[in-house]
PASEBA-958139 format. One record per residue (C-alpha): residue in one letter; x, y, z. Coordinates in steps of 0.1 Angstrom, whole numbers, padded with zeros to 4 digits, always signed. Example, Ala and Ser with C-alpha at 12.3 -4.5 7.8 and 13.67 -1.06 7.14 Angstrom:
<torfis>
a+0123-0045+0078
s+0137-0011+0071
</torfis>
This chain:
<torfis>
x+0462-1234+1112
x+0472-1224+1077
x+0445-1217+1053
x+0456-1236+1018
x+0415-1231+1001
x+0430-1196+0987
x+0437-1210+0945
x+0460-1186+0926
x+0438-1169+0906
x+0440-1171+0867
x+0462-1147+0849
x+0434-1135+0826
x+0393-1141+0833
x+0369-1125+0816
x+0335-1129+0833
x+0298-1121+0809
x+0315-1100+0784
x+0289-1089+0761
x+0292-1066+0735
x+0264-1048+0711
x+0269-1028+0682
x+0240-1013+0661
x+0217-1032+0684
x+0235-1064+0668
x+0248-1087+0700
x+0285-1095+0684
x+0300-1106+0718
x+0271-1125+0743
x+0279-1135+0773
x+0314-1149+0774
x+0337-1164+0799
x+0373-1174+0799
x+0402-1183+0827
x+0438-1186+0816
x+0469-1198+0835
x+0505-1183+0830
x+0521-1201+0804
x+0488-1213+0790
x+0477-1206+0753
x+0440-1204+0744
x+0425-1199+0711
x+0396-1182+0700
x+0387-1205+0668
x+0353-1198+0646
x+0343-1183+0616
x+0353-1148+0606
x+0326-1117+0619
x+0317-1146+0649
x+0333-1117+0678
x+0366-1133+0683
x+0384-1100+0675
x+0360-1080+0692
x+0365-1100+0725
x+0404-1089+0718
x+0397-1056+0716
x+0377-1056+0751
x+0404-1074+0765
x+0431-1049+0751
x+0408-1016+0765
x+0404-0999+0731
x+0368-1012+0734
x+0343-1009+0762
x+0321-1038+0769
x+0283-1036+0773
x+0286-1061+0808
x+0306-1084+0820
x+0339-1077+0837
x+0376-1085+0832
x+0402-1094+0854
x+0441-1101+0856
x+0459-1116+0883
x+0426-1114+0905
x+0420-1077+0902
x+0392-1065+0882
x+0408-1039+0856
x+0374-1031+0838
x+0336-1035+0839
x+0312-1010+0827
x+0320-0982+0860
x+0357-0992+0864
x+0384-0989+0831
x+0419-0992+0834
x+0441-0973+0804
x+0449-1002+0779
x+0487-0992+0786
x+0484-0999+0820
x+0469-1036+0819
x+0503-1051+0811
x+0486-1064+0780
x+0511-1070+0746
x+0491-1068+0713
x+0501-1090+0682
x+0484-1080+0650
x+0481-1095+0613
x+0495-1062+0603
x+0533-1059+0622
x+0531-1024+0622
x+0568-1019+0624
x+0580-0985+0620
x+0596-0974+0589
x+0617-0951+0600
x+0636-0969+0631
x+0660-1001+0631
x+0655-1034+0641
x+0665-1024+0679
x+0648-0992+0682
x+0611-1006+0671
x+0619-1038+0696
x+0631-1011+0722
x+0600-0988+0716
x+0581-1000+0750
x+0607-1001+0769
x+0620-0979+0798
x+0650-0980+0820
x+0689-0974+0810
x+0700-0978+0778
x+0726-1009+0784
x+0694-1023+0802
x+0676-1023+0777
x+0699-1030+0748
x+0709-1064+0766
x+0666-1072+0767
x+0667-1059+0729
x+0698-1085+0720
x+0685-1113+0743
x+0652-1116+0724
x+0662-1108+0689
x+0687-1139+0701
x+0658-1159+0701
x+0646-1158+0673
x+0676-1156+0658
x+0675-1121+0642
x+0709-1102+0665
x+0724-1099+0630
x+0696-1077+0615
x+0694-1058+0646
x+0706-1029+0627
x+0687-1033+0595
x+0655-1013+0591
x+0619-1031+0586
x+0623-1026+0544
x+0652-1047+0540
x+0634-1078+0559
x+0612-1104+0549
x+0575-1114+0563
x+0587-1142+0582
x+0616-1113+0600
x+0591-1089+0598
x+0569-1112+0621
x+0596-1125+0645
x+0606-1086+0652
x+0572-1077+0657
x+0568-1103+0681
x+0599-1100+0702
x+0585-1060+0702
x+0555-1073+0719
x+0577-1095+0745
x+0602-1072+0755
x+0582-1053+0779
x+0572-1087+0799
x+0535-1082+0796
x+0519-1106+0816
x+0491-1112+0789
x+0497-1114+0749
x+0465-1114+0728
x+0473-1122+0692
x+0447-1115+0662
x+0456-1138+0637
x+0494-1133+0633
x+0505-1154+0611
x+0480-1154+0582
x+0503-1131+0561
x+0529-1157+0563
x+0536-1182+0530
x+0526-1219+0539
x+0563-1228+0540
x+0576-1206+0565
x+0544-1209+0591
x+0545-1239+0607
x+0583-1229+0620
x+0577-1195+0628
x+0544-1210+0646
x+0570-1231+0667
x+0591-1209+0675
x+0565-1183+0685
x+0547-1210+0706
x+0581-1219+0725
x+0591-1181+0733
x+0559-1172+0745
x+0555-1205+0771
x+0590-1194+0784
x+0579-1159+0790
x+0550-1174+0809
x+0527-1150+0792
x+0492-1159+0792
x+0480-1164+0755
x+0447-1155+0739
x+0455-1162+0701
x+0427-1155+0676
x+0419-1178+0645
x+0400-1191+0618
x+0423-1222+0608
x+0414-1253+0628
x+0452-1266+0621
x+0464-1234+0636
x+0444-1239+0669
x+0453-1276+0672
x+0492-1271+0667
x+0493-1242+0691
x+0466-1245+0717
x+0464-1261+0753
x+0429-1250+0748
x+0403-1242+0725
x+0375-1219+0724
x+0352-1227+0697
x+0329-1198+0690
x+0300-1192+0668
x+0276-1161+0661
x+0292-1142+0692
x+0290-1173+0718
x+0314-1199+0731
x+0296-1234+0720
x+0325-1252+0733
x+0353-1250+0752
x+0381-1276+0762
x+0416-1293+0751
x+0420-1299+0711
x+0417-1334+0718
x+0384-1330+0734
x+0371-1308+0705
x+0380-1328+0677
x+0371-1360+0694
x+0337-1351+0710
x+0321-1324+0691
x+0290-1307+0702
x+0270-1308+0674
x+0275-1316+0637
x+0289-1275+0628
x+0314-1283+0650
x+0323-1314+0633
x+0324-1298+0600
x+0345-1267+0608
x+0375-1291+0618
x+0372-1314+0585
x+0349-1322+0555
x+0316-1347+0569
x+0299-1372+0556
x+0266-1372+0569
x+0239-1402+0567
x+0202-1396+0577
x+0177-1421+0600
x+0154-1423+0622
x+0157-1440+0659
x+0141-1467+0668
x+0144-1483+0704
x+0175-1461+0708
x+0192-1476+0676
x+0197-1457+0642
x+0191-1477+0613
x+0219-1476+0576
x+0230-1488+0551
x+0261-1494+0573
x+0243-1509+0604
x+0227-1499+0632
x+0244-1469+0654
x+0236-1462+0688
x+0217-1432+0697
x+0212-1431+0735
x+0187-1405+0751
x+0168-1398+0715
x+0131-1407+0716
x+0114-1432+0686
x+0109-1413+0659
x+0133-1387+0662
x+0153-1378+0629
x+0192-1381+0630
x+0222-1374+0615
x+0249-1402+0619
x+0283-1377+0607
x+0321-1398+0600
x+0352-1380+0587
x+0364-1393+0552
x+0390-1402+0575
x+0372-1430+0587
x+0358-1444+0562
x+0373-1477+0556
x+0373-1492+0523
x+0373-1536+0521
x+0392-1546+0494
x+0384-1582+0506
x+0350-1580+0503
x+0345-1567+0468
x+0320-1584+0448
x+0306-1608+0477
x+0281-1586+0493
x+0279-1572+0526
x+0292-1589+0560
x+0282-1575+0591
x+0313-1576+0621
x+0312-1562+0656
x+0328-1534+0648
x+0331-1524+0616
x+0291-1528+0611
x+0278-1538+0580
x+0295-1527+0545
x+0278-1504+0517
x+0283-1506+0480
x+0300-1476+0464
x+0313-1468+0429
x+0344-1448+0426
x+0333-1413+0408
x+0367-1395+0413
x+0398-1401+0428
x+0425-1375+0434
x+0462-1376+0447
x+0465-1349+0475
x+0501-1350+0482
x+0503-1368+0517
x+0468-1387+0513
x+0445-1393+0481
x+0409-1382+0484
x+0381-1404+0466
x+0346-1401+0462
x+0315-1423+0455
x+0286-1428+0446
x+0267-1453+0465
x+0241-1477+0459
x+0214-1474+0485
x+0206-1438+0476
x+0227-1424+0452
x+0240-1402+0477
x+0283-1391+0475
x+0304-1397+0501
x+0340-1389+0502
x+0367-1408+0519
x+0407-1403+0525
x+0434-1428+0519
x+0468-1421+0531
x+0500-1421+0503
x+0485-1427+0468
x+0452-1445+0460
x+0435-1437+0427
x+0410-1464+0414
x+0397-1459+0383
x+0362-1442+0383
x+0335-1472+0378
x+0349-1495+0400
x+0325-1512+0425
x+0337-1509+0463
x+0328-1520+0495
x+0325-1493+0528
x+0326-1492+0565
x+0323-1468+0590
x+0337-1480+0624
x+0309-1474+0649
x+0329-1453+0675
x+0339-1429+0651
x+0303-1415+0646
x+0287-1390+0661
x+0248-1391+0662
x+0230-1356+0662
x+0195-1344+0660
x+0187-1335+0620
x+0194-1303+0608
</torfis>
């Protein structure tokens, strides 16, 4: 009978890593698994060990414990090290590093070995790509950042690594041109079925480019899963807050029930007595023009409105941000309106906050 219980193993696992510098734990106890063709990110604050973890990964830095693993066979714990040229690793840096002195085709060609057509056709077919075979004689000087970038990451490609780890690549990168060299990048790399570890602090970046997210804070992983999952079901109110401005409304439970100003919010599994946060995007907030001036009206599932008055209101290009000042505390909160909405600051307005887009933690 054949035996089918034998999984391919991941391309990439790292298993414990942990990492101490100065006595300071800046890597603790981590653990990742990623498919061919699969990108991951690394998100979280800078200093939190995200580029540390790459350089583990990369072999120019030796864990303290914890192993790492490609393809199913262990290339480095704290007794075993393979030579970071021989893990079949490619490394993608803020700084392209290009060198000065040779041509787009020779810095592309650097890694490679073989016979020179051989690798002139790789050097053509991914400088194809990203549509840079005209410049392929032009030296790094007489290129832009967004060329710059593409020709540092077809270098990287050429040799077929079978992992690329990239360290925030595209942060030098003007607004206008990153979103399509993002793109681009994200489509070359799934059809060289690389696995991805890409490292960031922008919670856009992570959500345009990643089938997963790593969230990590203070040298852990606090949550790991699809961007969907993360930005739908945080795990606690930081990491709410590092994918959007909060709002964030304190009470007290009561028979599993948090009492505001906007209603009552569920709060399953917390004792009486416990102290809350109730945290909504501006996003969500909804603002009744019906009900102005008549006073709250509880529904099913809006809850109940809140009195506000308008404080500021700003156009923000694609949505208009407002804030106010409400009533039953004094208390701001701010709230987004797509296209343009700017009342005049003074004006009395009514608020909800649609129940399933809470999230109920314990107080800070």
């Amino acid at each position: 009978m054949t035996d089918h219980s034998t999984a391919t193993p991941p391309r990439l696992q790292i298993k414990n890593l942990t990492r101490v510098i100065n006595g300071v734990e800046i890597v603790n106890n981590i653990s990742l698994a990623i498919q061919p063709g699969q990108v991951t990110c690394l998100l979280g604050p800078s200093g939190c060990g995200k580029s540390t973890t790459l350089r583990m990964i990369a072999g120019v830095d030796m864990q303290d414990s914890g192993e790492i693993w490609v393809d199913g066979q262990l290339i480095c714990d704290t007794v075993f090290h393979v030579p970071p040229e021989r893990r079949g690793i490619g490394l993608m840096f803020q700084d392209f590093a290009l060198f000065p002195h040779l041509s787009v085709a020779e810095n592309v060609a650097f890694g490679l070995s073989g016979a020179r057509d051989e690798k002139r056709a790789r050097v053509e077919a991914l400088l194809d790509k990203v549509g840079l075979r005209r410049l392929i004689d032009h030296y790094p000087h007489a290129l832009s950042g967004g060329e710059q970038q593409r020709v540092a990451l077809v270098r990287a490609l050429a040799p077929s690594p079978r992992i690329m780890l990239m360290d925030e690549p595209f942060s030098g990168l003007d607004n206008r041109l990153r979103d399509g060299i993002r793109d681009e990048t994200l489509a070359i790399l799934k059809a060289e079925d690389a696995a991805v570890l890409l490292v960031t602090h922008e919670p856009e970046e992570a959500m345009r480019m990643a089938d997963e997210i790593a969230l990590m804070r203070t040298g852990r992983i606090v949550q790991q899963g699809a961007p969907y999952n993360i930005y739908n079901a945080p795990v606690d109110r930081a990491a709410v807050a590092f994918f959007s401005d909060v709002n964030v409304i304190q009470s007290q439970v009561r028979g599993a029930l948090a009492q505001t100003p906007f209603g009552q919010f569920f709060a399953p599994g917390y004792q009486d007595g416990t102290q809350v946060d109730i945290v909504f995007r501006p996003q969500h907030i909804r603002i009744d023009f019906d009900r102005a001036g008549r006073g709250p009206n509880p529904t099913k599932s809006q809850g109940v409105a809140a009195r506000g008055i308008v404080e500021r209101a700003r156009f923000m290009g694609s949505e208009s941000l407002i804030e106010f000042r409400m009533d039953y505390d004094g208390s701001v909160i701010k709230a987004t309106v797509p296209n343009v909405f700017l009342p005049k600051a003074g004006q009395p307005l009514w608020l909800t906050i649609p129940r399933d887009r809470c999230f109920v933690f314990p107080a800070i």
